[in-house]
FITORSE-433491 format. One record per residue (C-alpha): residue number from 0; residue in one letter; x, y, z. Coordinates in Angstrom, 2 decimals, decimal comma. Last residue first. Example, Ala and Ser with C-alpha at 12.3 -4.5 7.8 and 13.67 -1.06 7.14 Angstrom:
2
{num->1 | residuo->S | x->13,67 | y->-1,06 | z->7,14}
{num->0 | residuo->A | x->12,30 | y->-4,50 | z->7,80}
//
This chain:
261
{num->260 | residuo->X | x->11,13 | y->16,94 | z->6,61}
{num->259 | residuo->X | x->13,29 | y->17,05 | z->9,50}
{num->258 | residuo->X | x->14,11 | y->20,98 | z->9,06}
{num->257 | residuo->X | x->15,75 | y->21,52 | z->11,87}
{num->256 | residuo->X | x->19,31 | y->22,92 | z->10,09}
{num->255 | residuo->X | x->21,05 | y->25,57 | z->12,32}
{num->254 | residuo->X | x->22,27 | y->28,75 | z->10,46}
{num->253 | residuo->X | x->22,56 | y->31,21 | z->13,34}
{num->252 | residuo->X | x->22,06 | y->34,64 | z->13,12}
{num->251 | residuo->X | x->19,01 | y->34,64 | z->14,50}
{num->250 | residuo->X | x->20,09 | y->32,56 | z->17,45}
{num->249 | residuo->X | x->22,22 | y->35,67 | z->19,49}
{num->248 | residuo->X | x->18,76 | y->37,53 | z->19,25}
{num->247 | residuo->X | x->19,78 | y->41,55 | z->18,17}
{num->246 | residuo->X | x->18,85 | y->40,29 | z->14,74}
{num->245 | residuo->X | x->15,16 | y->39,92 | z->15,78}
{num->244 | residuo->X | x->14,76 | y->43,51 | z->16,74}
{num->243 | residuo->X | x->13,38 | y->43,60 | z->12,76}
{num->242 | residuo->X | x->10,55 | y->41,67 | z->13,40}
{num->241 | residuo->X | x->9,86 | y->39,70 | z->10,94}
{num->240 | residuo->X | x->6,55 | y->38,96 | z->9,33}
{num->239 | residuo->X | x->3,54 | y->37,37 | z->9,35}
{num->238 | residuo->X | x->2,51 | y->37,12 | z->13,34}
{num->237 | residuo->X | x->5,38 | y->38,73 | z->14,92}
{num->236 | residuo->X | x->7,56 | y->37,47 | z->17,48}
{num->235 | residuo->X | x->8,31 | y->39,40 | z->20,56}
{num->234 | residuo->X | x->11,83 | y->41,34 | z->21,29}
{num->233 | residuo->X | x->11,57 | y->42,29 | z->25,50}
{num->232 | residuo->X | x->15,56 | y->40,64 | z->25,86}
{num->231 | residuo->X | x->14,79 | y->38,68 | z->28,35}
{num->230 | residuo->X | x->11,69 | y->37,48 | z->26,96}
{num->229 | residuo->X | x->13,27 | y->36,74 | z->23,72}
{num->228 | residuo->X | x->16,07 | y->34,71 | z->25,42}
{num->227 | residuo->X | x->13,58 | y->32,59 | z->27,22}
{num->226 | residuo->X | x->11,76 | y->31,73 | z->24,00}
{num->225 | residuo->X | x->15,18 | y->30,83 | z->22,52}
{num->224 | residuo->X | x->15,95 | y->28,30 | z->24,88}
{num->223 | residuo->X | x->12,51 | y->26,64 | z->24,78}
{num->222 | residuo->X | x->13,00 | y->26,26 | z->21,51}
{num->221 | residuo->X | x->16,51 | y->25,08 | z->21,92}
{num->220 | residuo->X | x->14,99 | y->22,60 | z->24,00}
{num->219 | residuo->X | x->12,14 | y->21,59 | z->21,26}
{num->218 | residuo->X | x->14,46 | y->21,48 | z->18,38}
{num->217 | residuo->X | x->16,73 | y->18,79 | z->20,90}
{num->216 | residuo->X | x->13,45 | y->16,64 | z->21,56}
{num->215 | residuo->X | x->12,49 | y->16,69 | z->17,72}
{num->214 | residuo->X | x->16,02 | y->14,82 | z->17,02}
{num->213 | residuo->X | x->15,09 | y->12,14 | z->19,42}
{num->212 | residuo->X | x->11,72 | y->12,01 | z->17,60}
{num->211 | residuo->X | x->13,52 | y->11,85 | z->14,25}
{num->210 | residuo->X | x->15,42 | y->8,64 | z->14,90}
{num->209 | residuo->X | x->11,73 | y->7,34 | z->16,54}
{num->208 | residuo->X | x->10,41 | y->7,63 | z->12,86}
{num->207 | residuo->X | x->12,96 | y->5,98 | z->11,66}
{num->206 | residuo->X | x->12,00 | y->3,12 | z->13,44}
{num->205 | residuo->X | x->8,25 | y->3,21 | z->12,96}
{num->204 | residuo->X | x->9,44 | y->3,37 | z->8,93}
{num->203 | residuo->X | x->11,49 | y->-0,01 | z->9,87}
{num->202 | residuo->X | x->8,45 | y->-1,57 | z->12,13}
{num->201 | residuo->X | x->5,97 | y->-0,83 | z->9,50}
{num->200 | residuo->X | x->8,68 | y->-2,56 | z->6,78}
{num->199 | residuo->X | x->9,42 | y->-5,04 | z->9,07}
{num->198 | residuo->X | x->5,77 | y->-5,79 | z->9,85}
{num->197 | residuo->X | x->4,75 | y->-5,94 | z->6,68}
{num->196 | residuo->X | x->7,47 | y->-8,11 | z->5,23}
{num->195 | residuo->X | x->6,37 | y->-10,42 | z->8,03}
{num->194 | residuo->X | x->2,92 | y->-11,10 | z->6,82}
{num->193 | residuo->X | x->0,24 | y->-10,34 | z->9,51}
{num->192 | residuo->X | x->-0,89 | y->-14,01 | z->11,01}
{num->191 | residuo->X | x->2,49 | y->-14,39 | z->12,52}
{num->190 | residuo->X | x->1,64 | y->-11,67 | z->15,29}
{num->189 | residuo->X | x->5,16 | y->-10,91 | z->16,55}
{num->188 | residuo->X | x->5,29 | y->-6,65 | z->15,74}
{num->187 | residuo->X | x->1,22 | y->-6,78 | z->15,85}
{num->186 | residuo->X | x->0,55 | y->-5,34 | z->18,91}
{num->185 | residuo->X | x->3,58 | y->-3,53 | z->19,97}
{num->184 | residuo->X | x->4,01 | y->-2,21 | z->16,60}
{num->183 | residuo->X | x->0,30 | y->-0,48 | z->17,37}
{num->182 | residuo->X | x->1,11 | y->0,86 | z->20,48}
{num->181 | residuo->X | x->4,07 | y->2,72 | z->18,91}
{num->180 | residuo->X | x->1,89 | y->3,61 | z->16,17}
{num->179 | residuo->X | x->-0,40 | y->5,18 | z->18,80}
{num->178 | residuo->X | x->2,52 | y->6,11 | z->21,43}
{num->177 | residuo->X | x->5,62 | y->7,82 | z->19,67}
{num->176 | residuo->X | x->4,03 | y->8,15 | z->16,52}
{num->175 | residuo->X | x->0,89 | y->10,00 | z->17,29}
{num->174 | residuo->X | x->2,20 | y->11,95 | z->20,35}
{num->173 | residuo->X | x->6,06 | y->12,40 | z->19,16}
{num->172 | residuo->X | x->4,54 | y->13,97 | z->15,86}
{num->171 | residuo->X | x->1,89 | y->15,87 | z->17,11}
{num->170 | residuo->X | x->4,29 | y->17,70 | z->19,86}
{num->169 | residuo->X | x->6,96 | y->18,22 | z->16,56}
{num->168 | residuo->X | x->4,17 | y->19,66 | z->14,18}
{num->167 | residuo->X | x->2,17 | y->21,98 | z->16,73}
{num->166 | residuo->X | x->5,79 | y->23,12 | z->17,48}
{num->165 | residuo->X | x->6,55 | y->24,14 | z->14,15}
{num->164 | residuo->X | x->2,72 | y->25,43 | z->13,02}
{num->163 | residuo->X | x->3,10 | y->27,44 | z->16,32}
{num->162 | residuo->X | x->6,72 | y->28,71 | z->15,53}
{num->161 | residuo->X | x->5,97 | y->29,52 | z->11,72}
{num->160 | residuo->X | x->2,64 | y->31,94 | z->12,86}
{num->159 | residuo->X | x->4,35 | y->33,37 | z->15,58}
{num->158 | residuo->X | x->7,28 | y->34,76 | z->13,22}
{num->157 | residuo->X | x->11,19 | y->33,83 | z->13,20}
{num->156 | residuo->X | x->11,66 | y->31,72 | z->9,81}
{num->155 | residuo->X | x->8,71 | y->34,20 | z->8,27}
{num->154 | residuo->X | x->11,04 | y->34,58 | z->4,94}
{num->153 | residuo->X | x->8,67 | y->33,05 | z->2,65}
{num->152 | residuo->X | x->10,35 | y->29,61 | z->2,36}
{num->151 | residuo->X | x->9,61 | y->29,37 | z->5,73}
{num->150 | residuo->X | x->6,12 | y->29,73 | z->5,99}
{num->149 | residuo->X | x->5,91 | y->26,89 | z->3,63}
{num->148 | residuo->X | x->7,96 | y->24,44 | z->5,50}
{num->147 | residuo->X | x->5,95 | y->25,64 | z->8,90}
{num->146 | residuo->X | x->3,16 | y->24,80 | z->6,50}
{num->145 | residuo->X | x->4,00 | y->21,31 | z->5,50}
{num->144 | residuo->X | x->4,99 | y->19,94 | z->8,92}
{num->143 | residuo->X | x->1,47 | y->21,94 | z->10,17}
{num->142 | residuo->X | x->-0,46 | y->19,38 | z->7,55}
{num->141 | residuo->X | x->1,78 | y->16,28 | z->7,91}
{num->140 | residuo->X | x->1,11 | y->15,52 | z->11,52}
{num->139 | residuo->X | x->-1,78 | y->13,87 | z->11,31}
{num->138 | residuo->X | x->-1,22 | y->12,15 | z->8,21}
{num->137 | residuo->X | x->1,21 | y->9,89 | z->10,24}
{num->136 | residuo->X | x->-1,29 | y->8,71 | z->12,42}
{num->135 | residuo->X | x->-4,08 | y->7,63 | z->9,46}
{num->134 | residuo->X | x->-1,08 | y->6,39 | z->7,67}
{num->133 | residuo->X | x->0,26 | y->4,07 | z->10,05}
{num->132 | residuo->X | x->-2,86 | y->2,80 | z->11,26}
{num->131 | residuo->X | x->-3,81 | y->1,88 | z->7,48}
{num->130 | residuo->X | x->-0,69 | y->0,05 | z->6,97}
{num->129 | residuo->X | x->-1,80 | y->-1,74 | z->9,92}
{num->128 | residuo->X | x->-5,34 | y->-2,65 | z->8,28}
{num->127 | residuo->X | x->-3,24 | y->-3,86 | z->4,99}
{num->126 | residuo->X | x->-3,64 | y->-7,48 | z->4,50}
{num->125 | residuo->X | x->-4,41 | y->-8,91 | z->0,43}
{num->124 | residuo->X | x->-0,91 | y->-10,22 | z->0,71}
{num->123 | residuo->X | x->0,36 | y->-8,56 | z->-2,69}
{num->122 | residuo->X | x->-1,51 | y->-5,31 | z->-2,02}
{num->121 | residuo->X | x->-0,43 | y->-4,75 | z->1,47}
{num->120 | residuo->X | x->2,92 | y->-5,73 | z->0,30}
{num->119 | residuo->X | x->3,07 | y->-2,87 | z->-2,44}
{num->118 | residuo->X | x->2,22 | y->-0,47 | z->0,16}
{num->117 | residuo->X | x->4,77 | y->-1,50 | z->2,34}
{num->116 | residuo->X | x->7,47 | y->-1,37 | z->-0,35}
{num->115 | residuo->X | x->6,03 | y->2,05 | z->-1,76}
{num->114 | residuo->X | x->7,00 | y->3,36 | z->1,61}
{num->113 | residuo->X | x->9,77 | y->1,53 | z->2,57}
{num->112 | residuo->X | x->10,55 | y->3,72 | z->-1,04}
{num->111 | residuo->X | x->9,24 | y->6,69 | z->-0,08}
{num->110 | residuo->X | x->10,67 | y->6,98 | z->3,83}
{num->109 | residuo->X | x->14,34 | y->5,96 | z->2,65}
{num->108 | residuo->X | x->14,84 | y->8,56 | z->-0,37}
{num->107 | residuo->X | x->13,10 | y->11,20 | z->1,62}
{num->106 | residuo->X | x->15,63 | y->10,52 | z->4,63}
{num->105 | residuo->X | x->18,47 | y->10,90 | z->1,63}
{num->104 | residuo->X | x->17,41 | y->14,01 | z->0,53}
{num->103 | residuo->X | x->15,16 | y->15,31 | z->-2,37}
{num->102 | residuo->X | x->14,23 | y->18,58 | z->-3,87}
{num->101 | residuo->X | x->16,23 | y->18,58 | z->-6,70}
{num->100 | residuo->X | x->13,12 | y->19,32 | z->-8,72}
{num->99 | residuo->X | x->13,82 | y->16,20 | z->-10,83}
{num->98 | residuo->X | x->14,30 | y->13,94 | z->-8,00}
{num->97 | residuo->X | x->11,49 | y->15,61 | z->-5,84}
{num->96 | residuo->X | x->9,37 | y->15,19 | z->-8,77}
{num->95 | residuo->X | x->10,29 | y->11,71 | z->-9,21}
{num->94 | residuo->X | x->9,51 | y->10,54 | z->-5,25}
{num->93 | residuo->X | x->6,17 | y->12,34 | z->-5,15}
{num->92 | residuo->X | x->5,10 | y->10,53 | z->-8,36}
{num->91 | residuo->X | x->6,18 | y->7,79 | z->-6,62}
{num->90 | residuo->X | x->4,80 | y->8,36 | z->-3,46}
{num->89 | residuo->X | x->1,31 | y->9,44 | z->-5,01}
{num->88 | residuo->X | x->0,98 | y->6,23 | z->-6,75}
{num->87 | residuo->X | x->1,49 | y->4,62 | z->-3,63}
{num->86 | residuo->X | x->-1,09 | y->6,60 | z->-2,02}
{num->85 | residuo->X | x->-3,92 | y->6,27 | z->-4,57}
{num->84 | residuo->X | x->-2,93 | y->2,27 | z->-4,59}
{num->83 | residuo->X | x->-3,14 | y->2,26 | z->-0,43}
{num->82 | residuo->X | x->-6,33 | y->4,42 | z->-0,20}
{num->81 | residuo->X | x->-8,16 | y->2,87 | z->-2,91}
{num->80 | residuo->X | x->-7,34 | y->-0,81 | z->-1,74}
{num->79 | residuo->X | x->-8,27 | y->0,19 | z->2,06}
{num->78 | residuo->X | x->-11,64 | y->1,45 | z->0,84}
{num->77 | residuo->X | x->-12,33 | y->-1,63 | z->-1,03}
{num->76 | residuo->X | x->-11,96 | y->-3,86 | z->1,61}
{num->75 | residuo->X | x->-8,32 | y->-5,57 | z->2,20}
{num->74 | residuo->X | x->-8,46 | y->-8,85 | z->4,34}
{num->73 | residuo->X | x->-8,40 | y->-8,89 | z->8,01}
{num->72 | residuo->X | x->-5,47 | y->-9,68 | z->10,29}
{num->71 | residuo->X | x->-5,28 | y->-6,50 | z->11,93}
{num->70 | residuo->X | x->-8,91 | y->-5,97 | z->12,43}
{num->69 | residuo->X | x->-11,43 | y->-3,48 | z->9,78}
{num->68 | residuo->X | x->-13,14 | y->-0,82 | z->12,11}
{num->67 | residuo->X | x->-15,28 | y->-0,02 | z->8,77}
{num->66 | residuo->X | x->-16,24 | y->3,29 | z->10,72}
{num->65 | residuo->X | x->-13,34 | y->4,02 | z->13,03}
{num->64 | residuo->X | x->-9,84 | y->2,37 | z->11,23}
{num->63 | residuo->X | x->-11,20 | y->2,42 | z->7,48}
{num->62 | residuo->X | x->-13,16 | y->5,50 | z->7,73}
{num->61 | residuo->X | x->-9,90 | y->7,31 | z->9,34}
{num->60 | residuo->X | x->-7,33 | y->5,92 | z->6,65}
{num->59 | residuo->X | x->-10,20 | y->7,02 | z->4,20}
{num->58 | residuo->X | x->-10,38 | y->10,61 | z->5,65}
{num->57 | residuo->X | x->-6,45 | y->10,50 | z->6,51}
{num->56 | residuo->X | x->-5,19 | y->9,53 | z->2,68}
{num->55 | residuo->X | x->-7,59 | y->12,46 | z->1,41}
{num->54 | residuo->X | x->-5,98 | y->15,13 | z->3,62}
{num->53 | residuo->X | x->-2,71 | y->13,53 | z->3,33}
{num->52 | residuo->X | x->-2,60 | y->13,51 | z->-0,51}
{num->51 | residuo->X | x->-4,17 | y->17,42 | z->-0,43}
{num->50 | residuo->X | x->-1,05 | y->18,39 | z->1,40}
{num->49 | residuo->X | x->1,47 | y->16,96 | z->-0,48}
{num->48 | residuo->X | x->0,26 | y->18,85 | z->-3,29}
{num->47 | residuo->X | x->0,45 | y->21,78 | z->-1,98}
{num->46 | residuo->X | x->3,90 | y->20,67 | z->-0,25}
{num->45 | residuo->X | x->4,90 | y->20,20 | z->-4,26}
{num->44 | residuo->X | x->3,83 | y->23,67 | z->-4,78}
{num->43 | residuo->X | x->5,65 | y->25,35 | z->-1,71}
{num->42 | residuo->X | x->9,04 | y->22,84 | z->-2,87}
{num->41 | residuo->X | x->9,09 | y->24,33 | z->-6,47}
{num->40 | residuo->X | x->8,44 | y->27,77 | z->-5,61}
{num->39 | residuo->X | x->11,64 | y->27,07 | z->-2,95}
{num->38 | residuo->X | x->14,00 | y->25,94 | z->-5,76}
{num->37 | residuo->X | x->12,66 | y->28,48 | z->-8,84}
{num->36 | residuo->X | x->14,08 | y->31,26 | z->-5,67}
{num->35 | residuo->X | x->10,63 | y->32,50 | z->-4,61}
{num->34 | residuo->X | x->9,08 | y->36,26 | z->-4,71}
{num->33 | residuo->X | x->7,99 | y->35,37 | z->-8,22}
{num->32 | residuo->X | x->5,34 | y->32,60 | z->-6,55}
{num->31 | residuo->X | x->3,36 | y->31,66 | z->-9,63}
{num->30 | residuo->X | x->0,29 | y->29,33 | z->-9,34}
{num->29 | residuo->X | x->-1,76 | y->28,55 | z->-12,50}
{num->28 | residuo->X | x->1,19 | y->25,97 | z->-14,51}
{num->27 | residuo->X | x->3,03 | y->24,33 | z->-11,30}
{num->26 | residuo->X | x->-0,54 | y->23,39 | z->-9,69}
{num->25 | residuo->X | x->-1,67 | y->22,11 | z->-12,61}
{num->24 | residuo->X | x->0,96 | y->20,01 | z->-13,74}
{num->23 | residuo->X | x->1,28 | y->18,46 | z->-10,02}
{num->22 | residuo->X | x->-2,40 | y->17,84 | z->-10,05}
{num->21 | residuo->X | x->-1,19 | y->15,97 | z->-13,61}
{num->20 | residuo->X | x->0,97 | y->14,30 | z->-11,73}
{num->19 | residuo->X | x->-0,90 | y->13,09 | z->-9,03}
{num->18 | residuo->X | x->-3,43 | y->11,90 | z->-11,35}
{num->17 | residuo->X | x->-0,85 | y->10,10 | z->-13,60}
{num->16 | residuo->X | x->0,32 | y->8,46 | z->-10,64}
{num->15 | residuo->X | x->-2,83 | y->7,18 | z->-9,80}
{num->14 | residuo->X | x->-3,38 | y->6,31 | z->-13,15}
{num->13 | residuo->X | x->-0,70 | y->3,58 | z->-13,10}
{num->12 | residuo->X | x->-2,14 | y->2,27 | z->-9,40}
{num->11 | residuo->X | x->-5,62 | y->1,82 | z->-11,29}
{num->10 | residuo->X | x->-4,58 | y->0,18 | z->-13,98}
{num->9 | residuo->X | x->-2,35 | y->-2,53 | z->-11,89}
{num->8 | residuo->X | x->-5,12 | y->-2,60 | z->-9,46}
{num->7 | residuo->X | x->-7,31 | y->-3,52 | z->-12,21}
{num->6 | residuo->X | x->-5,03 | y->-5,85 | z->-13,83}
{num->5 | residuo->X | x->-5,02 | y->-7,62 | z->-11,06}
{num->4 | residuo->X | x->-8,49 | y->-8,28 | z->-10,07}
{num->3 | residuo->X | x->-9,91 | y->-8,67 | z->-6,96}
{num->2 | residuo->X | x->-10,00 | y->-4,74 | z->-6,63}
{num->1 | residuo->X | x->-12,99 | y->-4,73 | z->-8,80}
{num->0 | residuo->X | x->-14,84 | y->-1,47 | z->-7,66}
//
């Protein structure tokens, strides 16, 4: 591929979005969920989308990091151009459907465009192995985040199935952000050889990233709450659906917002 020139990356960044838009067509034209407000059919399909972004970004974040094995301060190869153009193309694209679903919130607003910011830096200075980190880490988490959303939006708030993908999420999460990328900032944070308006922007998604970890820790001890109150009261979760003892739960009734993302 020739990712030395400009207009190439240019090109291929432009269709990147395309692609991820017409997935986006697709998926919103052959899938039909009629037991979905035209809000939460929107959301389930853009996850589905989401979903096949992170499983691609992670294989080439992963072949970049383990079998290329590429060091901080080393230039782009081509795998690390693909995967940063495909994914910035997909953050915009992600970014305007949101917008025009009216899907979007202000955390979304901040994490696409440091987003697209980083991206575009890795590009500009040629340097992008701790961009690469960050994805690879982040991905991990993204597939049960997007479920748990998903289960949701299908009435199984208070099933087994939403509760492991949730807590699967939130323990993935802290572990991969909390200490790899964490490890990784560590490294790199004052190393002058990676540009600086890498570092900030890795450092500033890093940071937000530990603003949601301290909210994580308060879902998990309500959790852990809840789970005691169950067992008390003899009501188990179901797998894929309600049970209907649930309302008897003092939380069930509750409207408390843990969505973070």
């Amino acid at each position: 591929m020739e990712f030395e020139s400009t207009e190439y990356k240019v090109v291929f960044f432009i269709g990147s979005v395309l692609v991820w838009s017409a997935i986006c067509v697709l998926v919103e034209s052959t899938i039909s969920f009629k037991s979905l407000t035209p809000k939460q059919d929107h959301d389930v399909k853009n996850r589905i989308v989401s979903i096949l972004h992170g499983t691609l970004t992670l294989i080439l974040a992963g072949y970049s990091l383990f079998v290329d094995k590429t060091g901080y301060t080393d230039p782009n190869t081509d795998v690390q151009h693909f995967a940063i153009l495909t994914s910035m193309g997909y953050f915009l694209y992600d970014l305007i459907a949101c917008v025009y679903y009216d899907i979007s919130d202000r955390a979304l607003w901040i994490h696409h465009s440091l987003a697209m910011f980083g991206y575009f830096t890795c590009v500009y200075y040629n340097n992008s192995t701790l961009s690469m980190v960050g994805l690879f880490y982040a991905e991990l988490s993204n597939p049960p985040m997007h479920l748990r959303a998903i289960f949701r939006s299908f009435g199984m708030r208070y099933t087994t199935s939403y509760e492991l993908c949730d807590i699967a999420y939130i323990i993935i999460y802290i572990i991969a952000r909390g200490v790899f990328i964490t490890y990784a900032i560590y490294q790199t944070l004052l190393n002058g050889e990676i540009p600086f308006l890498l570092r900030f922007t890795c450092f500033s998604l890093w940071a937000q990233s530990v603003y949601f970890m301290n909210e994580m820790v308060g879902i998990l001890r309500r959790k852990n709450k809840q789970y005691k109150e169950r067992v008390k009261k003899g009501i188990p979760y179901f797998w894929l659906t309600e049970n209907p003892e649930i309302k008897k739960l003092s939380y069930a009734n509750k409207q408390v917002k843990e969505n973070v993302f």
